[in-house]
matplotlib code that plots the C-alpha trace (Angstrom):
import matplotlib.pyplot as plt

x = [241.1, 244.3, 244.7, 244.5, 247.3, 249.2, 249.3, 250.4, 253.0, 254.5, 254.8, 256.5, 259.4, 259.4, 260.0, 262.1, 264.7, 264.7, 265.8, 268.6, 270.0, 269.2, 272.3, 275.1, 274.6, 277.0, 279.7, 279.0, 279.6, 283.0, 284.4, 283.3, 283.9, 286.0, 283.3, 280.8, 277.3, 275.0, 277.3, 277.6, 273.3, 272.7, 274.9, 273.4, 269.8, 271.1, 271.9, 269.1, 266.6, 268.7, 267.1, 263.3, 263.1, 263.6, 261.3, 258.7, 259.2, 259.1, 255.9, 254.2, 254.0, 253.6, 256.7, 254.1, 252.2, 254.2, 253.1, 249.4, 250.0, 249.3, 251.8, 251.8, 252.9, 256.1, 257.3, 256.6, 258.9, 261.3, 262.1, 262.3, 264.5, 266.9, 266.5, 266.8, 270.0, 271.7, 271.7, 272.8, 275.5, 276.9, 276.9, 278.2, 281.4, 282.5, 281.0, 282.7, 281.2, 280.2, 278.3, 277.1, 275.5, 273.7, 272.5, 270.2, 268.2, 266.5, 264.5, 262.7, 261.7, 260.0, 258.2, 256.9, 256.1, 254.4, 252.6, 250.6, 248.6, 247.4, 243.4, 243.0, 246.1, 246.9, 249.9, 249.7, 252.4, 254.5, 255.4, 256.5, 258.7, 260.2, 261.2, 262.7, 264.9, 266.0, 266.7, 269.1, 270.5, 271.5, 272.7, 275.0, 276.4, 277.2, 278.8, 280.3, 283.8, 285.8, 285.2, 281.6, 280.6, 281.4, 284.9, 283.8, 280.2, 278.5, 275.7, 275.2, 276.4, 273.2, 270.8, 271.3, 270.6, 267.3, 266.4, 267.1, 265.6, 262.1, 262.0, 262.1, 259.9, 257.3, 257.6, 256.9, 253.9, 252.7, 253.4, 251.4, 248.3, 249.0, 248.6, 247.2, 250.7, 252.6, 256.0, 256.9, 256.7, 259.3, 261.8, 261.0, 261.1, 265.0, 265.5, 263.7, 265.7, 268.9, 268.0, 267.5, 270.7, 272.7, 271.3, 272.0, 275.7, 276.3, 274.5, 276.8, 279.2, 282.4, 282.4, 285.0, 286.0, 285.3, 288.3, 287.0, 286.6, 284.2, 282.0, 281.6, 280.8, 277.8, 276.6, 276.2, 274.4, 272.2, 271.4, 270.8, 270.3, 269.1, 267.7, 265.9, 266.0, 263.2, 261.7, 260.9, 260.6, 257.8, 255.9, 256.1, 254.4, 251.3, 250.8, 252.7, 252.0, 253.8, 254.6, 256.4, 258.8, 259.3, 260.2, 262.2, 264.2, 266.4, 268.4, 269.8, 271.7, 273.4, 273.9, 275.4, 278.1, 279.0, 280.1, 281.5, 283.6, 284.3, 285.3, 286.5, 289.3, 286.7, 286.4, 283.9, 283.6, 281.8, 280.4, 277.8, 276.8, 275.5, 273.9, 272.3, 270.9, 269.4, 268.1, 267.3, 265.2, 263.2, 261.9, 261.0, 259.0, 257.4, 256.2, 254.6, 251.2, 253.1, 253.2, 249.8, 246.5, 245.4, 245.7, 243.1, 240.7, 240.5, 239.8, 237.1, 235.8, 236.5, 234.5, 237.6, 238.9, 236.8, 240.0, 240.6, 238.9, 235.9, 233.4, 232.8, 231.6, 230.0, 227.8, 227.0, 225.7, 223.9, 222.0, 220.7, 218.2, 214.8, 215.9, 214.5, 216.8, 218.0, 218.8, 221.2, 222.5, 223.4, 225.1, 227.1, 228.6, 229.2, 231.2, 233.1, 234.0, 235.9, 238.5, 242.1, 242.8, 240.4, 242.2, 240.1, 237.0, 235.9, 235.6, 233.2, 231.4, 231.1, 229.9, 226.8, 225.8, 225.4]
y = [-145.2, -147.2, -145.1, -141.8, -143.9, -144.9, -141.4, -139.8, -142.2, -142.0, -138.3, -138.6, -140.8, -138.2, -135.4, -137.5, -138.2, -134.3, -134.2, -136.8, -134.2, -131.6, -133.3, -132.7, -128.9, -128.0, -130.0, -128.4, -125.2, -125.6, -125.5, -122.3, -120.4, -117.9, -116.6, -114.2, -116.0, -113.9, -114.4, -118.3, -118.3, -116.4, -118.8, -121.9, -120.8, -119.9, -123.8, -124.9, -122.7, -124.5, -127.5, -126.6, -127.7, -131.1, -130.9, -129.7, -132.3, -135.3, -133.5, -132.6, -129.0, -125.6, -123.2, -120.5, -121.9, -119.7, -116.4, -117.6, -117.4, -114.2, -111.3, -113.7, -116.4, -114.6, -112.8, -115.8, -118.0, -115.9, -114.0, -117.5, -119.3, -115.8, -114.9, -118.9, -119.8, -115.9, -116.7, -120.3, -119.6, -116.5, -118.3, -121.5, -119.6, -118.2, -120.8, -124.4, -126.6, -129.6, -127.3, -125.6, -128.8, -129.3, -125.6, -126.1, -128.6, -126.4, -125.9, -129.4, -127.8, -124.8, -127.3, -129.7, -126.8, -124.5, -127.6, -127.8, -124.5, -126.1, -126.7, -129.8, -129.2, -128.3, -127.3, -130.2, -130.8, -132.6, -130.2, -127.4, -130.2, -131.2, -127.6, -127.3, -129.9, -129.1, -125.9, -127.3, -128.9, -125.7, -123.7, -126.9, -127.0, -123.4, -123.7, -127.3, -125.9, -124.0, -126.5, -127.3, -123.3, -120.1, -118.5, -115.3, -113.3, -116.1, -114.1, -112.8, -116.0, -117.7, -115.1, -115.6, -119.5, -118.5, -116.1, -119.1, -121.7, -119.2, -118.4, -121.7, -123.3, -120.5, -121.1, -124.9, -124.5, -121.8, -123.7, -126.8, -124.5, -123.7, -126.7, -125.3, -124.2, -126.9, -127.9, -127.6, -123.8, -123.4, -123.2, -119.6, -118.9, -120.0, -117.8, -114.9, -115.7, -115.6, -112.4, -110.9, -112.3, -111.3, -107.5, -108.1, -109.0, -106.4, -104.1, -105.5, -107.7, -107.6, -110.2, -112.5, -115.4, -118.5, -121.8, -124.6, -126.8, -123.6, -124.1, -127.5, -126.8, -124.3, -126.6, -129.1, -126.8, -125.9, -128.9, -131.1, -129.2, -126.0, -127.5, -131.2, -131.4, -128.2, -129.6, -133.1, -131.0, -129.1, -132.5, -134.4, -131.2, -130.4, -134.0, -135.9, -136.1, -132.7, -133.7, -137.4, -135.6, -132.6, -135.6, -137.3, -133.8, -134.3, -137.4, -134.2, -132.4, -135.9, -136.7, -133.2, -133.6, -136.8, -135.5, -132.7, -134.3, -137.2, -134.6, -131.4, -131.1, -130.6, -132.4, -134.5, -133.4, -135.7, -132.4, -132.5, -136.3, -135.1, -132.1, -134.5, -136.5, -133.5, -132.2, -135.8, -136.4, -133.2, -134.4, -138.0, -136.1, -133.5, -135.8, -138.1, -137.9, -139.7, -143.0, -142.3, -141.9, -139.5, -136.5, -138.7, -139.3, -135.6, -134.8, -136.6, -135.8, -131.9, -132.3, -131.3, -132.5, -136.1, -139.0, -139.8, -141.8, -142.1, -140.1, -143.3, -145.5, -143.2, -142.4, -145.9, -146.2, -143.4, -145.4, -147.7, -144.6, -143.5, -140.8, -139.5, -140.7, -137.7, -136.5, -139.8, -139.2, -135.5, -136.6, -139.5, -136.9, -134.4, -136.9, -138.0, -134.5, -135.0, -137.4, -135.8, -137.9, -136.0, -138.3, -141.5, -139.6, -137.2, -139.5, -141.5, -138.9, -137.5, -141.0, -140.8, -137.8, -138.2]
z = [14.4, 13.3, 10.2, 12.9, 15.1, 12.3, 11.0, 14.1, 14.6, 11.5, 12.1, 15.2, 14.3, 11.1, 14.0, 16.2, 12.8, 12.8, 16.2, 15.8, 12.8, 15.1, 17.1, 14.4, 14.7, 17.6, 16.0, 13.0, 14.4, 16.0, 12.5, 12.0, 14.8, 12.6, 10.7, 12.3, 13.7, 11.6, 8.4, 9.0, 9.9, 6.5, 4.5, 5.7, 4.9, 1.9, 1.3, 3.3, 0.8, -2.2, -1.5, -1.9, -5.0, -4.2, -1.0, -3.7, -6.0, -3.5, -1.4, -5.1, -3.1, -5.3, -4.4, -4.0, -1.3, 1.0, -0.2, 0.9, 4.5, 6.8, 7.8, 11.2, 10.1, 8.4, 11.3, 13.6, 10.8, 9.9, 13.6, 15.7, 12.6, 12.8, 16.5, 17.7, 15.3, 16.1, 19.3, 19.9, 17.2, 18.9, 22.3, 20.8, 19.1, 22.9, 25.1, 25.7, 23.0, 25.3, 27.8, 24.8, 23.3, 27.1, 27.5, 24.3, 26.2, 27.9, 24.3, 24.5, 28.8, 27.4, 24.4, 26.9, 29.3, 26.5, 25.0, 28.4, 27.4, 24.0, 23.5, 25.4, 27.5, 31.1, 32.8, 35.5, 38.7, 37.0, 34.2, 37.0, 39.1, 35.7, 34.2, 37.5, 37.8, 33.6, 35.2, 38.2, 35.5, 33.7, 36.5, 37.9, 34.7, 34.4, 38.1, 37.6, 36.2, 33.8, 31.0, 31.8, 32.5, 30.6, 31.7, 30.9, 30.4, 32.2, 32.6, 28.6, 27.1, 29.3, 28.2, 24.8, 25.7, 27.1, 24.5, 21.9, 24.4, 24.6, 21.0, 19.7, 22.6, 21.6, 18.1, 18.4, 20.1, 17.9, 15.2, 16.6, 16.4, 12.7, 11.3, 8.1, 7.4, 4.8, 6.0, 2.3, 3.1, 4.8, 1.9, 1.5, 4.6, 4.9, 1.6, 3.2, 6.6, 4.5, 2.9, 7.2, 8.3, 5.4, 6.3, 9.7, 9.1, 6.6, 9.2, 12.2, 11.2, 8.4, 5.7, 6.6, 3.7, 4.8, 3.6, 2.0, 5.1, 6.4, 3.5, 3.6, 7.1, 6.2, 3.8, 6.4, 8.7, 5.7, 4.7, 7.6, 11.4, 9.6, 6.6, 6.8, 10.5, 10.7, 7.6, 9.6, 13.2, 11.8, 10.3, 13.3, 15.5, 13.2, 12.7, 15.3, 19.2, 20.4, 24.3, 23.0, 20.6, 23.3, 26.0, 23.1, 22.4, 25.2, 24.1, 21.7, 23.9, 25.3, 21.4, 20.5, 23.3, 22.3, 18.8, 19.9, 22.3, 19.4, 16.9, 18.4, 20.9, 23.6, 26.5, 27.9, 31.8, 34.2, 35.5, 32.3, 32.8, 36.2, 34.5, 31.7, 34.4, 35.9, 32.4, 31.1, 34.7, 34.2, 30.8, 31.9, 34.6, 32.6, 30.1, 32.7, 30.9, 28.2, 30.8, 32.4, 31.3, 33.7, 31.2, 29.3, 32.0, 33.0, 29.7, 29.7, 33.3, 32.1, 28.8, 26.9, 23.7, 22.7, 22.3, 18.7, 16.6, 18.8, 16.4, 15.1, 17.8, 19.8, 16.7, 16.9, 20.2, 19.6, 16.4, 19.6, 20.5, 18.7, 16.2, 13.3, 10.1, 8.9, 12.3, 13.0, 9.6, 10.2, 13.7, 12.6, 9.9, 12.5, 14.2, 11.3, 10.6, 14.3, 13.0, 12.5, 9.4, 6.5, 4.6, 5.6, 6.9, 4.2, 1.3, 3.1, 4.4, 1.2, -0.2, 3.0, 2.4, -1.3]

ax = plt.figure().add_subplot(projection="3d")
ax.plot(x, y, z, "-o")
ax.set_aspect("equal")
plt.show()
């Protein structure tokens, strides 16, 4: 059972690093507001697929895992990594960069909220009380003031938030429930998302040349928000615990505004504390099964999903009762096929059942 806890842990703070990266990506874009969304989302892929060789290499991964996986997973990949970065770049280029940087926490609202309908899960009073107060906090800070709201196409600008907001709280959870997928796969699915946005510019956009302080500003984005940062996201949710890095994603959007207002010319408006507080409130309350053990207890009333690392034990107490041999051996290796960590679990089962 500690190996299970260690493991999940460790995962975790893997996501929650991602999350902290996650944080440089609004300041990142405020350098390159002069080139076209879809151009500046294509290039970074392009750097963020650059490194895959080296995410191969440290993982001991094989490049053509990717090209295993269903049609599904593509399309689920490759339309919430276009679609999600599209959108908050577009918005971010014509929407105050502070209130910007706050609007994107309402990603971590839909994670926590979307979480709730995983096997095991269920949406419970707190997460509807806690997505509401996130969205107070989002339509104060659209209201708050021209610095703190959008002074024009208030309306679009937040759309494309939610848009963003949906896909990527959709394609967390999804992705929570494809575990099978390596994280190490997702370095061709940035190529193949730089190949989309690169049709979509040329489709939409014109090529504009980016300076030398615009490349270096793509890089960035590449390699760390667009490029690590997913790389560690998507660990920490197929192996992590999902709702504690969801509750955890909202110290981003406090981060993010921080850095803009450190390194762009932007403002930090009191309006978007109170906002934060809002936003920041909501996820403490949605997350509430994170400080009780009433999620745990249901489960168990329910007959839903058996705690971890309990195969083990209860296999045990079973042993205490008449039973043929081979039908306690059979059970106990049932239960051992329950643990989450195959790691620990398999080789000993193997060595039982030989």
């Amino acid at each position: 059972m500690s190996l299970v806890c260690s493991s999940r842990l460790v995962a975790s703070l893997v996501g929650a690093v991602g999350i902290v990266l996650w944080a440089t990506e609004t300041t990142l874009v405020t350098f390159t507001t002069a080139i076209p969304p879809l151009q500046t989302v294509a290039t970074a892929f392009l750097f963020a697929a650059a490194m895959s060789p080296f995410v191969w290499l440290v993982t001991r991964s094989h490049p053509l895992v990717a090209f295993r996986q269903p049609p599904r997973v593509w399309l689920l990949t490759v339309i919430s990594l276009v679609g999600y970065h599209a959108c908050i770049y577009y918005a971010t280029q014509k929407a105050p960069a502070a209130a910007a940087a706050l609007l994107q926490g309402t990603t971590p609202l839909m994670i926590v909220l979307g979480s709730a309908f995983l096997p095991g899960e269920k949406l419970r009073w707190w997460h509807v009380v806690g997505a509401m107060m996130g969205l107070a906090g989002v339509i104060s800070l659209v209201d708050a003031g021209s610095e703190a709201s959008f002074s024009a196409g208030a309306t679009f600008y937040l759309s494309l938030i939610g848009v963003a907001a949906a896909l990527w709280g959709i394609y967390s959870v999804l992705t929570r429930a494809l575990p099978e997928v390596p994280s190490s796969a997702l370095g061709v699915f940035y190529a193949a998302s730089a190949i989309v946005s690169y049709i979509a510019h040329l489709s939409f956009e014109e090529w504009v040349r980016p300076t030398t302080g615009e490349w270096l500003a793509m890089a960035a984005l590449g390699c760390l928000p667009m490029g690590l940062a997913i790389y560690f996201w998507d660990h920490g949710l197929k192996k992590g615990d999902i709702q504690a890095l969801g509750a955890f994603s909202y110290v981003e959007p406090f981060v993010g505004a921080l850095l803009v207002a450190s390194f762009t010319a932007a403002a930090f408006d009191p309006s978007l504390l109170w906002a934060g507080v809002l936003i920041v409130g909501g996820a403490v309350i949605a997350s509430a099964s994170l400080w009780t053990r009433q999620e745990i207890n249901t489960a168990g009333r329910d007959g839903g999903s058996r705690i971890k690392g309990t195969a083990i034990p209860e296999s045990l107490n079973e042993a205490s009762t008449p039973q043929e041999p081979s039908a306690m051996k059979n059970r106990f290796l049932q239960r051992l096929a329950e643990i989450d960590d195959k790691d620990s679990a398999e080789p000993l089962a193997r060595t039982l059942s030989g």
